[in-house]
N, C-alpha and C positions, 0 to 999 in steps of 0.2 A: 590406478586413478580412482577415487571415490567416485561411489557412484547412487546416485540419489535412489531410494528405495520407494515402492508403492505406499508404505506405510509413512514415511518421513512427508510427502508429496500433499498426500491426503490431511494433515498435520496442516500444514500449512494452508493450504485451501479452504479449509472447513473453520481453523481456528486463528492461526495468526492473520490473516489477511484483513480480516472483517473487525479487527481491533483498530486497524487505520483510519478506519472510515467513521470513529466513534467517539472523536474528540472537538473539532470545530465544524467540521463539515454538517451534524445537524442542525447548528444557529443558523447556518448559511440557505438550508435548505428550506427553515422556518421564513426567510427573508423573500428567499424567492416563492416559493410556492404553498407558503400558510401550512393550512391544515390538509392542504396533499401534499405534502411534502416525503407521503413513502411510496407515491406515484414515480417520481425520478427516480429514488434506490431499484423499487422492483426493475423499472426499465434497464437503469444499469448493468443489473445481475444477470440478467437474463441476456443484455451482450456479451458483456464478459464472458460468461458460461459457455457461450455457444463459440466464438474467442481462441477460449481454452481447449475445448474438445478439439477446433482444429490446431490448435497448437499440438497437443497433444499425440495427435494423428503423426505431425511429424517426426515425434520420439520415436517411430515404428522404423525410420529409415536409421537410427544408428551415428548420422553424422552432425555436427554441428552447424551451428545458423552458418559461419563464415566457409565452412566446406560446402556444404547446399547453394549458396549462393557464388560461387568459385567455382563450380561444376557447371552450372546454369549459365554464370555472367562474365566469367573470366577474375583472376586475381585484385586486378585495378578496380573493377564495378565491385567486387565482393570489399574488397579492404573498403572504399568509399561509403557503402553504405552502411557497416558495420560502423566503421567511427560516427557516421551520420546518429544512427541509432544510441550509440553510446554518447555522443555528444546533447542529445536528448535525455538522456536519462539522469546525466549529471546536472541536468538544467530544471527538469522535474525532480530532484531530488531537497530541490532549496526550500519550497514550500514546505513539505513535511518536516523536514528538519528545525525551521524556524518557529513549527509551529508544535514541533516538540520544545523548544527550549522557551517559549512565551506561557505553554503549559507547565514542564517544572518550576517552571520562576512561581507562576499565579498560584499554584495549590501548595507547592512542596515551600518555597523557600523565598518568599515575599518582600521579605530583610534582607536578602543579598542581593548585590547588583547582578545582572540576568547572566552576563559573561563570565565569572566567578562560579558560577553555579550551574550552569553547563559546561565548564572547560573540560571536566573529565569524562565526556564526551569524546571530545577529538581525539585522544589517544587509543582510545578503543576502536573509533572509527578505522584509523591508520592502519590499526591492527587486522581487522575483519579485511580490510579492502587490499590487503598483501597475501592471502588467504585464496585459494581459489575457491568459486561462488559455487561449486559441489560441498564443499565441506559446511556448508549450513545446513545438510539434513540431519546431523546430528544435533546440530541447535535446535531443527525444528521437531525432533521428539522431547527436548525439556519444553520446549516454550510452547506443543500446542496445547497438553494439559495444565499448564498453568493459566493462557489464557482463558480456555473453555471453567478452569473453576474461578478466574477473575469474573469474566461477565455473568456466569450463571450468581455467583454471589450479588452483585451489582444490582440483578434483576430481581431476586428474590427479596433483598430490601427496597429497593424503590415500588414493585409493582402495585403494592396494594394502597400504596398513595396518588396514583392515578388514575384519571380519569379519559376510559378510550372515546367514549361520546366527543371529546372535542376533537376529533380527527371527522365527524359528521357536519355539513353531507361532503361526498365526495364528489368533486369536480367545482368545489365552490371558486378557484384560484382560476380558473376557466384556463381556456389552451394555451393562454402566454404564460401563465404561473409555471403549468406544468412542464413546459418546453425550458423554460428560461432554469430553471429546476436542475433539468436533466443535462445541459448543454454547460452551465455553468459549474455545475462540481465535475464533470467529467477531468481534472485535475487530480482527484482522488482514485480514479478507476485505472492501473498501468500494472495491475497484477500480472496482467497475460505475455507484457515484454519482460519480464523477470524470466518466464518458461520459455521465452526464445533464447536466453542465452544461457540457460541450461540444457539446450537437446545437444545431444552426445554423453547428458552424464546421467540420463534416469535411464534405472533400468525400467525398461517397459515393460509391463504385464497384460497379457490377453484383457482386454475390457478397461485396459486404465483412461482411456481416453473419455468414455463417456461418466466412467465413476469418478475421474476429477471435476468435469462439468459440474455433477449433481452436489457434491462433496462441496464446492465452490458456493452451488447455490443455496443449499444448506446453511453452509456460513451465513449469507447474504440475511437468509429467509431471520436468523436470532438478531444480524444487525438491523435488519426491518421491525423486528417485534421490540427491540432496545430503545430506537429511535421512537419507533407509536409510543413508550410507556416515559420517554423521555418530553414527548408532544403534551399529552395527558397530563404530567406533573407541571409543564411549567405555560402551557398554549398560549397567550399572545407574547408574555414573556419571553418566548423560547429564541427571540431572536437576539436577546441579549447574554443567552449563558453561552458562551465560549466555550468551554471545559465540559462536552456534557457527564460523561461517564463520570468526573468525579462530582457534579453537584447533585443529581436523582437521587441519591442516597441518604443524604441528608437531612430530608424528611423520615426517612424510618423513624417509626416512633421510640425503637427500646433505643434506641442513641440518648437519649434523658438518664437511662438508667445503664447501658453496657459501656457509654464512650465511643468514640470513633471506631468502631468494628470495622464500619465500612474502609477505613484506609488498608486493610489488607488486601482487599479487592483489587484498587485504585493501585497499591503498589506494585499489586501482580500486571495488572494491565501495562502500567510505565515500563514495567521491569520488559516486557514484551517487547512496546513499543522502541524502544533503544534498538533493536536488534531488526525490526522491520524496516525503523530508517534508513539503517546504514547499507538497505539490501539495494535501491539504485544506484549507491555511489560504486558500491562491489561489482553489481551486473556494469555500470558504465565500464568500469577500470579492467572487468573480464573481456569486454568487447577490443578496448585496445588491446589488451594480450593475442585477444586470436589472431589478431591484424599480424602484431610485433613479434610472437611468439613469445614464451614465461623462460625469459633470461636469468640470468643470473641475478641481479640484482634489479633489473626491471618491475618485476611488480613493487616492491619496497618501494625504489624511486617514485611511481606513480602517485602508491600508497600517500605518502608523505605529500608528493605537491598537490594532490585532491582536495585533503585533509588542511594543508595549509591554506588554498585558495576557500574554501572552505572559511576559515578561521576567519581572512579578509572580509569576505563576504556577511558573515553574520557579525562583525563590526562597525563596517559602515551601513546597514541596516535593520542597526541593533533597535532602536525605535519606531521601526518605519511598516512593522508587520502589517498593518491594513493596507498600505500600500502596496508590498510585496502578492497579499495575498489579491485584491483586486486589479492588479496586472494580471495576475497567471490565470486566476477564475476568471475573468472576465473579457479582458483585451485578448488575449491570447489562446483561449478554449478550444479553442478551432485546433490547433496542430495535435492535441491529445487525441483525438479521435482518427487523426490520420496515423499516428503511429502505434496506436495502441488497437485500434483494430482494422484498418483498411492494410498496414504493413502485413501483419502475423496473416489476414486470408491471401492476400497475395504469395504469402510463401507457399503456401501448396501447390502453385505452379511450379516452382521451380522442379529442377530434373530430379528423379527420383534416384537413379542408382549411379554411382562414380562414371565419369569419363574413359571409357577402357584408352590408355596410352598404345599407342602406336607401334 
């Protein structure tokens, strides 16, 4: 069985994860909470972080979320809440995805109708999600240095065209900015349920628990500095650019004379981002396997009817993305905090070592 390495783990935490949270999520934050709008991030990271350390901790027992909870709760409470969890993740999965495909259409490819132009999507999706959700730490040593030299590219032309003074003073958005902030992207923050349904396949290493935390917040700490130089460039603006990663750039001044440099950045990033989305529909579709057991042609089948409902799904709300998205950021914000960190600290209750049988 593959098994995810300290070095692949750290990859992800430090460098892919913080790529998701750097596409519409900053307008959104500019809405809610102005020019403290990297009051919410820090808040988040620093849940998250702490999250993941104890997720973490649980990689030291060796078995998996559905074995842990099946030693604890019995088969019936373990299958149940395991599909629960994965039937979450497939439903958190729709935002990001929608708003991958609203972002290739706007920057990449403007002239094609939006479905045309993501279709070759879903068949990679089907792909990955037939795949067990260990065999991405090999993705994630191509995709963390590609993203870390995406954003540090990103940074390095946009930074000197902004202005960090407009993120001054801090606490102008007063305590409903910052609340409404933090409560309402909490939609983008479900890194920590991705490592629940990988315990059983990282190897653990003495101290990986708290060096994922840091490595996580590390990450955090460049998409906080992305976001200020992204405030900086565009400040009352900010709640109108959608795309941020790909519009900062834009202003570099040798763009007059070198051309669009910046889209190698931006490519690298998407190129990323393709591979982050498809990681809830995989953890969902891993959660049914623990349940069902990896049959014969079971994960395939899954693959395919995910991937198709999928299809459904971003058809009939091919135009409706504001909507989409302030149902799930708004009405509904509440359930991401319960399963993305009241769940994962709960699991350290559960029984630490197998049921000796009788």
């Amino acid at each position: 069985m593959n098994k995810i390495s300290a070095r692949q783990l750290y990859f992800f935490l430090a460098c892919v994860a913080p790529i998701g949270k750097l596409v519409i999520m900053p307008s959104r934050l500019a809405v809610y909470s102005g020019n403290d709008l990297l009051l919410p991030v820090l808040f988040h990271y620093l849940i998250q972080a702490a999250v993941i350390f104890a997720v973490l901790l649980l990689a030291k027992r060796g078995m998996s979320l559905f074995e842990m909870l099946e030693n604890s709760l019995g088969k019936i409470a373990a299958s149940c809440i395991v599909l629960l969890l994965s039937a979450f993740l497939l439903f958190a999965a729709f935002l990001p995805l929608i708003e991958q495909k609203v972002f290739v259409q706007g920057t990449f490819y403007d002239t094609i109708p939006s479905l045309v132009a993501f279709a070759p999507f879903f068949p990679l999706a089907a792909y990955l999600c037939s795949k067990p959700l260990s065999s991405y730490g090999r993705t994630w040593d191509l995709l963390g240095p590609i993203a870390l030299v995406g954003l540090v590219g990103i940074l390095l032309l946009s930074f000197t065209e902004t202005d960090l003074g407009a993120l001054l003073p801090v606490g102008s958005s007063g305590a409903k900015g910052i609340l409404s902030g933090t409560g309402y992207t909490f939609c983008w923050f479900f890194d920590s349920l991705f490592l629940l349904f990988l315990l059983g396949k990282i190897d653990y290493q003495k101290g990986m628990a708290w060096k994922g935390a840091l490595f996580y917040f590390l990450g955090g700490l460049a998409a906080i500095l992305f976001i200020a130089v992204f405030y900086g460039i565009f400040q009352e603006t900010a709640i109108n650019q959608l795309f941020a990663f790909a519009k900062t750039s834009v202003f570099f001044s040798g763009i007059t004379v070198l051309g669009r440099v910046d889209f190698i950045f931006i490519y690298a990033l998407a190129f990323v981002l393709i591979f982050y989305c498809t990681l809830p529909l995989q953890a969902g579709v891993e959660g049914i396997l623990q349940v069902f057991g990896r049959k014969r042609y079971l994960p395939t089948i899954l693959a395919v009817a995910v991937t198709g409902l999928l299809v459904v799904l971003m058809i009939v709300f091919d135009y409706r993305f504001g909507q989409v998205m302030h149902f799930v950021s708004e009405k509904v914000f509440w359930i991401f905090p319960v399963f993305t960190v009241a769940v994962p600290l709960l699991c350290l209750f559960l029984r630490r070592k197998p049921v000796e049988s009788a």
